[in-house]
N, C-alpha and C positions, 0 to 999 in steps of 0.2 A: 654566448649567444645560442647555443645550438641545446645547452642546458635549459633554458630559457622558454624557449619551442616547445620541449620535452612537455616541464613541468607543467604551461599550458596545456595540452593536449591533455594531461590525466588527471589535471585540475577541474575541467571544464566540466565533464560526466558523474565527477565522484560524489557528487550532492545525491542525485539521479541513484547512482548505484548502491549507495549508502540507504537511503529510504526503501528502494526495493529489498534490500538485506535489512530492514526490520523489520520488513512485511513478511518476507518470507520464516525471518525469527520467531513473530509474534500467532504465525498462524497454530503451533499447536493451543497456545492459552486461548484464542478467540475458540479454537474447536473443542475444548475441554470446558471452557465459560457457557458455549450453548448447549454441550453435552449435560451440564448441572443444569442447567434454566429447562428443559425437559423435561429433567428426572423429578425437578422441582415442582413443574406446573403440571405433569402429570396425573395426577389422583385427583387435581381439581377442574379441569376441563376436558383431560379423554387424551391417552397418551400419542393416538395419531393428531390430534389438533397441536399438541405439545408439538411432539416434531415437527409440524408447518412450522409451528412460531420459530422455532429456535433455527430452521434452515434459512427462513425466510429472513433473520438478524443476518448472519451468517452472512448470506448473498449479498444482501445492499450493504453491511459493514466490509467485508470487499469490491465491492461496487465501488464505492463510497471511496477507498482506499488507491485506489486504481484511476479512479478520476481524479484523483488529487496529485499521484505520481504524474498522469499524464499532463495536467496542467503545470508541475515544475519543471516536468520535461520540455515543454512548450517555450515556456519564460529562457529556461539556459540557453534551449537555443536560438534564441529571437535575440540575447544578450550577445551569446558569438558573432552572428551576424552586425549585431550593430558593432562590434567594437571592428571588425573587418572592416566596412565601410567606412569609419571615421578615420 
């Protein structure tokens, strides 16, 4: 019973914490992906325009990544509660 309890409890979060831990995995290749897309567009549009673009990726692909966390965050614990209630 009290196993039980447990393994809910670190069941419940570990989707949540799981995603944040590849986001936080994935952040060097997203900052090494805009670091080339720079180096890339650079000689063809003016190397301070290059680095709007690729920060500008950057921001809303974490943006992006972060409102997606927050919305499974949302969903698990709207799931807790309903299963407390029934």
């Amino acid at each position: 019973m009290r196993w039980d309890r447990v393994f809910k409890a670190i069941a419940t979060p570990m989707p949540a914490i799981l995603y944040a831990t590849a986001w936080f995995s994935l952040q060097p290749v997203i900052l090494r992906a805009t670091h080339t897309l720079s180096i890339l567009l650079g000689p063809g549009i003016g190397k301070e325009a290059a680095q709007v673009i690729s920060t500008a990726i950057y921001v809303i692909t974490n943006i992006s990544w972060l409102a997606s966390w927050y919305k499974l965050t949302k969903y698990l614990r709207s799931r807790v509660i309903r299963s407390r209630l029934q």
